[in-house]
C-alpha positions as CSV (number, residue, x, y, z in Angstrom):
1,X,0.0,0.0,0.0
2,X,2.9,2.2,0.4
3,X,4.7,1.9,-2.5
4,X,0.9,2.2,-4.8
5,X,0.8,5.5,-2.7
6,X,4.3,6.6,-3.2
7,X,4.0,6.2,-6.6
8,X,0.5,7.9,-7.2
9,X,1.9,10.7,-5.6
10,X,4.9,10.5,-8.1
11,X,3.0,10.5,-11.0
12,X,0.6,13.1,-9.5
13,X,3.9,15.7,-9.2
14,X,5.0,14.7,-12.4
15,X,1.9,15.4,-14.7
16,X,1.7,18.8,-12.9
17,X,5.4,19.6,-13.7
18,X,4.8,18.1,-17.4
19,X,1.8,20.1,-18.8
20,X,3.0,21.5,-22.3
21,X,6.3,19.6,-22.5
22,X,4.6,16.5,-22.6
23,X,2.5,17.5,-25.4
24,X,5.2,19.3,-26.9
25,X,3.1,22.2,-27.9
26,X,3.3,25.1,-25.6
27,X,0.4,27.6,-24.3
28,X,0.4,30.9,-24.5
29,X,-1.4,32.4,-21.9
30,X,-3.2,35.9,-23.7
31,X,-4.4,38.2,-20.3
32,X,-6.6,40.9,-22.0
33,X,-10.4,42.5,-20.9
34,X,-12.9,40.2,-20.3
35,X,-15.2,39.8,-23.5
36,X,-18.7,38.6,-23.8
37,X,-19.3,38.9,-27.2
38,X,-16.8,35.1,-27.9
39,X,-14.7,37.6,-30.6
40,X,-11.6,36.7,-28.3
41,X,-11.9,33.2,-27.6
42,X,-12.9,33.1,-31.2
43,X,-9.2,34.6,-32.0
44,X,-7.7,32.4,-29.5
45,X,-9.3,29.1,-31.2
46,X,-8.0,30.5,-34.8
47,X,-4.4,30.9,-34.0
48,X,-4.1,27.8,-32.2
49,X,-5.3,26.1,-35.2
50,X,-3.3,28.2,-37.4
51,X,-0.4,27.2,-35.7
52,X,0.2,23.9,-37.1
53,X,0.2,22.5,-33.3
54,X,3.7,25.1,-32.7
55,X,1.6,26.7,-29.5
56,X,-2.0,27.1,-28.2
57,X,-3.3,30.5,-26.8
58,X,-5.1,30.1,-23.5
59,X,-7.5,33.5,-23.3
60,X,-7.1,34.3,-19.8
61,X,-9.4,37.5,-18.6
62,X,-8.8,40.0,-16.6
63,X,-11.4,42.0,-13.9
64,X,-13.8,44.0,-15.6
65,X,-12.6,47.6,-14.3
66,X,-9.6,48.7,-15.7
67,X,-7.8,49.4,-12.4
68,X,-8.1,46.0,-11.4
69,X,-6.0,44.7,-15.0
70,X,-3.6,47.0,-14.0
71,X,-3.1,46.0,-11.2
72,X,-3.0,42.3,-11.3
73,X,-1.0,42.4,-14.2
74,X,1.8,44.7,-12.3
75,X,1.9,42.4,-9.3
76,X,2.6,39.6,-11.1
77,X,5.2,41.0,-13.9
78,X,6.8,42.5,-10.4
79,X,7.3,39.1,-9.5
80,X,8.6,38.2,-12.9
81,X,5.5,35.5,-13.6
82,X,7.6,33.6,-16.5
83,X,3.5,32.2,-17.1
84,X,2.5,35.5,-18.8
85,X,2.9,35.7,-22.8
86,X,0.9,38.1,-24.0
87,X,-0.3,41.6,-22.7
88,X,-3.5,43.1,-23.6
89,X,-2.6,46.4,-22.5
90,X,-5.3,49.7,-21.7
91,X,-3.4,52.1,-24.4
92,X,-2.4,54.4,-21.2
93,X,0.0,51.5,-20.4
94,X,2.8,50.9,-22.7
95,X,4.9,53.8,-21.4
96,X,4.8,52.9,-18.0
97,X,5.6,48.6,-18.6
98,X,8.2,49.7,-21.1
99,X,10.3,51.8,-18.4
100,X,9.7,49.0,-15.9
101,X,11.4,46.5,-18.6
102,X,8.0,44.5,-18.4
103,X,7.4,44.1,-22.1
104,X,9.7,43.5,-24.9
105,X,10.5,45.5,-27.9
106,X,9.0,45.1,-31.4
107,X,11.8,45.0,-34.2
108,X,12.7,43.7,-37.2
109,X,9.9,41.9,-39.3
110,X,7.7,41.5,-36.3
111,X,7.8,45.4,-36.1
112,X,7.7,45.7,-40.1
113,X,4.0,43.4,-40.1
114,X,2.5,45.2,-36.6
115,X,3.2,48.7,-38.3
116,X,2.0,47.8,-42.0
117,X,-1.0,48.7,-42.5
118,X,-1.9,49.7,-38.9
119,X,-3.6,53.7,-38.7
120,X,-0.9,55.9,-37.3
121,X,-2.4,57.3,-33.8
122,X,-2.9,54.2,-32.7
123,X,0.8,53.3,-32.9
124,X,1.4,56.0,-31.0
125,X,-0.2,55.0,-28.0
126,X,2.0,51.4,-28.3
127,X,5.2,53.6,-28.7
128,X,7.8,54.8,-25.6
129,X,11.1,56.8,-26.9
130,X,10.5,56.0,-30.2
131,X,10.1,52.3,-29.8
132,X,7.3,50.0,-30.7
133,X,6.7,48.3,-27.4
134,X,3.0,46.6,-28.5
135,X,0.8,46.3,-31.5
136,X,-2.5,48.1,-31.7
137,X,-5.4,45.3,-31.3
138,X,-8.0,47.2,-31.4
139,X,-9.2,51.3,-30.8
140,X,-12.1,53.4,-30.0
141,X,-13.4,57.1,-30.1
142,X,-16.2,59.3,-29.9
143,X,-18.6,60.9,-32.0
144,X,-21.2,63.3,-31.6
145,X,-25.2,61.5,-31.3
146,X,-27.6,63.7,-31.2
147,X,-31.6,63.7,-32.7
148,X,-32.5,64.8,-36.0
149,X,-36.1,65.6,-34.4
150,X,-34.5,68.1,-32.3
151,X,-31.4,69.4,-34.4
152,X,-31.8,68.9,-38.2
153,X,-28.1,69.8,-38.4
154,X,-25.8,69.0,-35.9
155,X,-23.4,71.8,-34.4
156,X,-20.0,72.0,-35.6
157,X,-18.6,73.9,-32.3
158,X,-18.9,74.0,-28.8
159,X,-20.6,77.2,-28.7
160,X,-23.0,76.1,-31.5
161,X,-23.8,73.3,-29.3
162,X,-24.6,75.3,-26.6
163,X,-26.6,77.9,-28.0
164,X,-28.4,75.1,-29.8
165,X,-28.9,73.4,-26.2
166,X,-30.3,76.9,-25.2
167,X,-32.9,77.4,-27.5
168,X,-34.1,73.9,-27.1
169,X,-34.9,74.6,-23.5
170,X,-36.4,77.8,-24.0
171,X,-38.9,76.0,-26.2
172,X,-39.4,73.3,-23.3
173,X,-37.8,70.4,-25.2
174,X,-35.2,68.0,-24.4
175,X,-31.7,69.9,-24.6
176,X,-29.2,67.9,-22.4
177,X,-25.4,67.3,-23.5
178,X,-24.4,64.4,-22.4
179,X,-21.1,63.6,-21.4
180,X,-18.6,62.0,-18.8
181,X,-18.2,64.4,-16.4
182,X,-17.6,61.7,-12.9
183,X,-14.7,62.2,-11.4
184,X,-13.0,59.2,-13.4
185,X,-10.7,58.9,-16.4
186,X,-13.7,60.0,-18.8
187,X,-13.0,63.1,-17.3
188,X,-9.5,63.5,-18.0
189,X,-9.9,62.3,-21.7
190,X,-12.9,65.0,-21.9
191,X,-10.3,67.5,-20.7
192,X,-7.5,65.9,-23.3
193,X,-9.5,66.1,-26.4
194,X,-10.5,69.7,-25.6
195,X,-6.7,70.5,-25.0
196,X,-6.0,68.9,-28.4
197,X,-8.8,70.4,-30.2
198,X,-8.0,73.8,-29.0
199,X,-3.9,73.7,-30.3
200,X,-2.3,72.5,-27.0
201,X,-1.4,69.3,-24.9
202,X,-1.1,68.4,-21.6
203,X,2.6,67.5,-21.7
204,X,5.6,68.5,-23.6
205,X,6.5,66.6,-26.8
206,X,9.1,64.9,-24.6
207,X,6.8,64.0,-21.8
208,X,9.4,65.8,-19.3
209,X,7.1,68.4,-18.2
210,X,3.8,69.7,-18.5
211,X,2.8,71.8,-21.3
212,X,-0.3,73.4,-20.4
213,X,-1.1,77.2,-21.8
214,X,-3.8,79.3,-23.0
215,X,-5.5,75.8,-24.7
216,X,-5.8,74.4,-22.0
217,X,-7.3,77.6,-19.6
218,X,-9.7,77.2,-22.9
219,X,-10.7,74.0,-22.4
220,X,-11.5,74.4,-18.4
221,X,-13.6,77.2,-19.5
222,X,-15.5,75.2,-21.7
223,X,-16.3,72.5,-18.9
224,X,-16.9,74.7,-16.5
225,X,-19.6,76.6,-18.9
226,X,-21.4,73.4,-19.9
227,X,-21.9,72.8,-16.4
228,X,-23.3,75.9,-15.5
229,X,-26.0,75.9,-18.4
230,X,-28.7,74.8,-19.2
231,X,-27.7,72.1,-21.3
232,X,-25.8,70.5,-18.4
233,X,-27.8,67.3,-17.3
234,X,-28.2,67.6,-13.1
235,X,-26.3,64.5,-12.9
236,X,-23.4,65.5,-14.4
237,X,-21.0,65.2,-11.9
238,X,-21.9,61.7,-11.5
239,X,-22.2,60.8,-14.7
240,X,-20.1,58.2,-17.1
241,X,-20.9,56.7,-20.8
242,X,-23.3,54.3,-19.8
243,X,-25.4,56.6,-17.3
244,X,-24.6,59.2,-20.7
245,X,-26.0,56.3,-23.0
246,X,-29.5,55.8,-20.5
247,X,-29.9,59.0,-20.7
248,X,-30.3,59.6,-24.3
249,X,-32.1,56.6,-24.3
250,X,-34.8,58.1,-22.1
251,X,-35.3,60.9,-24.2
252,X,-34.4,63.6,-22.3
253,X,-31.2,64.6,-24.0
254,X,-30.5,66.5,-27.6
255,X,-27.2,65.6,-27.8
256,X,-24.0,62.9,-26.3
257,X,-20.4,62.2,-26.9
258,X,-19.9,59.0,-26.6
259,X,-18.4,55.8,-28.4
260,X,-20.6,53.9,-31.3
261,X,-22.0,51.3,-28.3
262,X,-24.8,53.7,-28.1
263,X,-25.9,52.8,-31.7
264,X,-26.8,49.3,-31.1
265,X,-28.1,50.0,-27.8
266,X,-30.8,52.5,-28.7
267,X,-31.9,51.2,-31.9
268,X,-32.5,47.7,-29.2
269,X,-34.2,49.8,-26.0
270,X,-35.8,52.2,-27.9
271,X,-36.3,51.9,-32.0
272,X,-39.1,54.6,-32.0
273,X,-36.1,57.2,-30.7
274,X,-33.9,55.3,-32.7
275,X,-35.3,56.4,-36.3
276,X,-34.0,60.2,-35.4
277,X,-30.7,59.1,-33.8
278,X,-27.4,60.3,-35.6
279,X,-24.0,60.9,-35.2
280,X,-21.4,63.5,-36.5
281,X,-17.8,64.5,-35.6
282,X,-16.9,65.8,-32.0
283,X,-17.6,69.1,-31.8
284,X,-14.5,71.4,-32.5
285,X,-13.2,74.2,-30.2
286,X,-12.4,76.9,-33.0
287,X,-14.5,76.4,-36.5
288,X,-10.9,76.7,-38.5
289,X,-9.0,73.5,-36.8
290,X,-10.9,69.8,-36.8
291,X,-11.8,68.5,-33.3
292,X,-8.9,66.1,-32.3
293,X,-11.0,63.2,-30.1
294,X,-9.3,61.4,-27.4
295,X,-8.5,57.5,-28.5
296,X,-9.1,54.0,-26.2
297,X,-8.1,50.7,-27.2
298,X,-6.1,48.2,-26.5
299,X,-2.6,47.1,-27.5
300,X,-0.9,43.6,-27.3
301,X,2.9,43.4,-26.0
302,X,4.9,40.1,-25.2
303,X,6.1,39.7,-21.7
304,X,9.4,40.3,-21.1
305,X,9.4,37.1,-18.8
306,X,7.9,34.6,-21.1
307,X,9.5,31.5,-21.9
308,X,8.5,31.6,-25.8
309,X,8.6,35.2,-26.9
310,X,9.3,34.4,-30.7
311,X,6.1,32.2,-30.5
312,X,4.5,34.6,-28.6
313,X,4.9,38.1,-31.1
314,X,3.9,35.5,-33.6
315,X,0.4,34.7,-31.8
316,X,-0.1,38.3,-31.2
317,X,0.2,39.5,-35.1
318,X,-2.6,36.2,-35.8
319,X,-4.3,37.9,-32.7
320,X,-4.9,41.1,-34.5
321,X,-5.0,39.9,-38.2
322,X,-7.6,41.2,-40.6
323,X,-10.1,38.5,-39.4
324,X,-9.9,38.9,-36.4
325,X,-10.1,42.1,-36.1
326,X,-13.2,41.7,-38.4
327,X,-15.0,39.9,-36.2
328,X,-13.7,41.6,-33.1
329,X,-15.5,44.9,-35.0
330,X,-18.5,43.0,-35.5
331,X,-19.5,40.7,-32.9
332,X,-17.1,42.9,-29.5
333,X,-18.2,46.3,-31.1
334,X,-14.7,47.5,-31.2
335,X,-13.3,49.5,-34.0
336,X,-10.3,48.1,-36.0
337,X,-6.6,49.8,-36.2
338,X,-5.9,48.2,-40.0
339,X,-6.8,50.7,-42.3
340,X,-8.0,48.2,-44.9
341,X,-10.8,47.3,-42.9
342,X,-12.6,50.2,-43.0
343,X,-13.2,49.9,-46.8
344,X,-14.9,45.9,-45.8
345,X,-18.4,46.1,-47.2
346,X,-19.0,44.3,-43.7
347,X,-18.0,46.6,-41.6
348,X,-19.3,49.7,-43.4
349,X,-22.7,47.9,-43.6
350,X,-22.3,47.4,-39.4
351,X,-20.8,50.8,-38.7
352,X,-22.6,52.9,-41.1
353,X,-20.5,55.8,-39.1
354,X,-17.3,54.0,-40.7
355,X,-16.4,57.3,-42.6
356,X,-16.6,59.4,-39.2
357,X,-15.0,57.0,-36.9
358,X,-12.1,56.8,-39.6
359,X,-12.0,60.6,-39.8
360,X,-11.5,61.1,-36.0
361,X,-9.0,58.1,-35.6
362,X,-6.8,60.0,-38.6
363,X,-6.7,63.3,-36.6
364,X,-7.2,62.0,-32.9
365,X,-4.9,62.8,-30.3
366,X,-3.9,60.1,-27.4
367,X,-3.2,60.6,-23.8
368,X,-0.3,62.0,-22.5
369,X,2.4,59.1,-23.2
370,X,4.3,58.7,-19.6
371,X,5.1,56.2,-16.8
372,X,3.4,58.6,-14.7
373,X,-0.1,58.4,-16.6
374,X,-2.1,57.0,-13.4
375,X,-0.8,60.4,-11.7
376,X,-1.4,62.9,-14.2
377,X,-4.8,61.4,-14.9
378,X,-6.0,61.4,-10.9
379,X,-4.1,65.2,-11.0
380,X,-6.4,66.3,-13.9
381,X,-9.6,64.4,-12.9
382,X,-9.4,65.6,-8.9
383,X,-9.0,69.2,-9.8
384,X,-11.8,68.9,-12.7
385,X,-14.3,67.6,-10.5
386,X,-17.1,68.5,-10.4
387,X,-16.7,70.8,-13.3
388,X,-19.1,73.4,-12.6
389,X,-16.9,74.4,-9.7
390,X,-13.7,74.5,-12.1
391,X,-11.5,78.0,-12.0
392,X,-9.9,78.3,-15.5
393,X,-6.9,79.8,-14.4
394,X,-6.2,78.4,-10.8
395,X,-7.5,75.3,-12.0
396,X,-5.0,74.7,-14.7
397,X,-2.1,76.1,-12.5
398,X,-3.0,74.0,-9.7
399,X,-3.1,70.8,-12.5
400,X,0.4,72.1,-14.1
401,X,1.9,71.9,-10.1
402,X,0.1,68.5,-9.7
403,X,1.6,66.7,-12.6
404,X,5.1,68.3,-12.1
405,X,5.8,66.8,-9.2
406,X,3.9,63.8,-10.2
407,X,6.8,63.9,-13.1
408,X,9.2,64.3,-10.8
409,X,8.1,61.7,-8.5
410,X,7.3,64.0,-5.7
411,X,4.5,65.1,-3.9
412,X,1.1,63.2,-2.5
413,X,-1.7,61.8,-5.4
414,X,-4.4,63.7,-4.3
C-alpha cells in the first residue's frame, strides 16, 4: 500500500510539472479585458489552429474595471511570472511597462507586419522613446449622437452646441449634453480632447514636463460653462458613458459624446427614438482647426518574462490579423486599427458611421504618453471635478503643479 501511494503521488507531481512539454506544444497564456461577445476566444481558437500544433493560446481575462487589470498584471510582472505571454494592455499602459522593462520591444519583421497597415495614432499609443513596445489590437473614439427631431443639423462647435442646447430649452424640449463628467478617467480624456482640439497638450512633446497654456485655460472654461448651463444634465458630476448612454435613451437629452456602443443599444431599447438618432464629428473648439478626439483601445505586448517570446509576437500578429479584427468589430463592437478594414463592405454595412470613426482616428490625439499616466490622470480628474466648480486659471495652474511633481516623483496623489 505504500509503495501504490508513493507512486501515485509520483506521478501526480510529475503530470503537474509536465503540462506543455509533454505534449510538446506550448500555451500561450493571452491576459486581456474580459469579452462577452466570444470575438476573443474566437481569436484564441484561430491561432491555435493556425499554428500547425507550434503553440496554443489560452485566453485568460482580466477584472472587468480597468484598475483591477492594471493591477493584477503589475503584481505579477513585479514578481517576474515567466506564465504571462501576451499583454492586452489599456493604451495608457505601454509607457509605464516599457520603463519598468516589463514588455519586450518590437523590431525587425515583427515590427515591419504590426506597423503595415496599422492607422498611425494608434501606434502611437504602443510607442515609448521612439520604440514600438506593443501592437494596436484594437481602438475606440467618440462621435457626436444627437436627434434629427431636435437638431436637423448638428453643431460643428462647442458654442454652437450650446446655443443650440439653449434654445431647445427655452422652447421646453429635451436639450441635455451628455457627457462623462464623474470624477474618473472620462473626465481627464474629456479634458485631453478639448486641450487637443483647442492647439495644446497636456505635456511637452518629450513627456518631461507639463505643457499646459492658453488651450488648456480654454478648455477648463469650456467644462466649466457646460456645467453651469442649461444644457448641463443635473447628474453631471456623476455621470459616465453608460449613465450618458440611458440618458439619451430616455429621451431627455438633444445631444451625447460617446463611443458607437450607443448605436446598437438604442436602436434595441428604444427603435421609436432610434429612427431620429445620428451621429457626426466631435464638436471642435475653433470652426478653423478639426476637433482632435481622445482614443481608447487596446494594445498587445509580449512579456518580457515569457519562456516563448518568438512564439509569442507571432500569436499576437494572428491575434490582431484582418479576421480577427473583423469579427472583433463586428460581434465585440470595437473598432479596427488596419486601415484596410474600414473599406470591408462588412464593416461599413455594421458601422454605417465607418467614414466618421475613420476621420476622427486620422486626426485623434492620445493621452499624454508617460510612466506617470495614473498620476497625471488622478491630478487632472481631482481638480476637474465636479466641473461646474472649475476656476480656468487656478484650476489649470493648480493641474500644471500637480503633474510636475507627479513627473518628478514628488509630492502626495491627491
Amino acid at each position: 500500500m505504500r509503495a501504490l501511494v508513493a507512486l501515485t503521488l509520483l506521478a501526480s507531481a510529475l503530470a503537474a510539472c509536465g503540462g506543455e512539454e509533454d505534449t510538446g506544444r506550448p500555451t500561450l497564456n493571452w491576459y486581456n479585458f474580459p469579452d462577452d461577445s466570444g470575438a476573443l476566444q474566437k481569436a484564441a481558437d484561430r491561432c491555435s489552429q493556425a499554428s500547425g500544433g507550434r503553440y496554443r493560446i489560452s485566453y485568460n481575462k482580466l477584472p472587468r474595471a480597468a484598475d483591477g487589470q492594471r493591477q493584477q498584471m503589475v503584481r505579477r510582472l513585479a514578481a517576474e511570472d515567466d506564465s504571462m505571454d501576451i499583454l492586452g494592455l489599456d493604451v495608457t499602459w505601454a509607457a509605464e511597462f516599457a520603463e519598468a522593462r516589463w514588455i519586450r520591444e518590437w523590431t525587425g519583421e515583427m515590427k515591419r507586419r504590426a506597423t503595415d497597415g496599422t492607422l498611425r495614432v494608434p501606434l502611437q499609443t504602443a510607442t515609448w522613446k521612439d520604440k514600438l513596445y506593443a501592437v494596436p489590437y484594437n481602438t475606440n473614439t467618440q462621435l457626436l449622437w444627437y436627434r434629427t427631431d431636435l437638431v436637423p443639423t448638428p453643431p460643428r462647435t462647442w458654442s454652437e452646441m450650446l446655443d443650440m442646447s439653449r434654445e431647445l430649452a427655452r422652447q421646453r424640449k429635451p436639450h441635455y449634453v451628455e457627457i462623462q463628467g464623474a470624477q474618473y478617467e472620462g473626465l481627464t480624456v474629456w479634458f485631453n480632447t478639448l486641450v487637443n482640439s483647442a492647439g495644446g497638450s497636456i505635456l511637452n512633446a518629450g513627456a518631461t514636463e507639463p505643457s499646459l497654456g492658453p488651450p488648456a485655460v480654454r478648455a477648463a472654461a469650456i467644462m466649466r460653462d457646460l456645467a453651469n448651463s442649461t444644457a448641463a444634465d443635473p447628474s453631471l458630476p456623476n455621470q459616465m458613458e453608460d449613465q450618458n448612454r440611458l440618458a439619451m435613451e430616455s429621451g431627455v437629452a438633444a445631444f451625447e459624446l460617446n463611443y458607437p456602443f450607443v448605436y446598437p443599444s438604442m436602436k434595441a431599447n428604444n427603435p421609436k427614438l432610434f429612427e431620429n438618432f445620428r451621429w457626426a464629428p466631435y464638436p471642435r473648439v475653433d470652426a478653423g482647426r478639426p476637433a482632435r478626439p481622445t482614443i481608447g483601445g487596446i494594445d498587445l505586448a509580449v512579456s518580457a518574462y515569457s519562456r516563448h517570446p518568438d512564439l509569442a509576437f507571432e500569436a499576437a500578429l494572428c491575434l490582431r490579423n484582418r479576421e480577427n479584427q473583423l469579427t472583433n468589430a463586428l460581434e465585440g463592437g470595437l473598432p479596427p486599427t488596419l486601415r484596410a478594414l474600414y473599406d470591408e463592405p462588412a464593416f461599413m454595412k455594421e458601422y454605417p458611421f465607418s467614414k466618421e470613426v475613420l476621420a476622427a482616428l486620422e486626426s485623434a490625439s492620445v493621452r499624454p504618453l508617460t510612466p506617470a499616466y495614473q498620476n497625471v490622470s488622478i491630478a487632472v480628474s481631482h481638480t476637474l471635478s465636479p466641473p461646474s466648480e472649475i476656476d480656468p486659471e487656478s484650476s489649470v495652474a493648480t493641474i500644471r503643479d500637480q503633474i510636475d511633481k507627479a513627473l518628478r516623483s514628488e509630492g502626495v496623489i491627491p
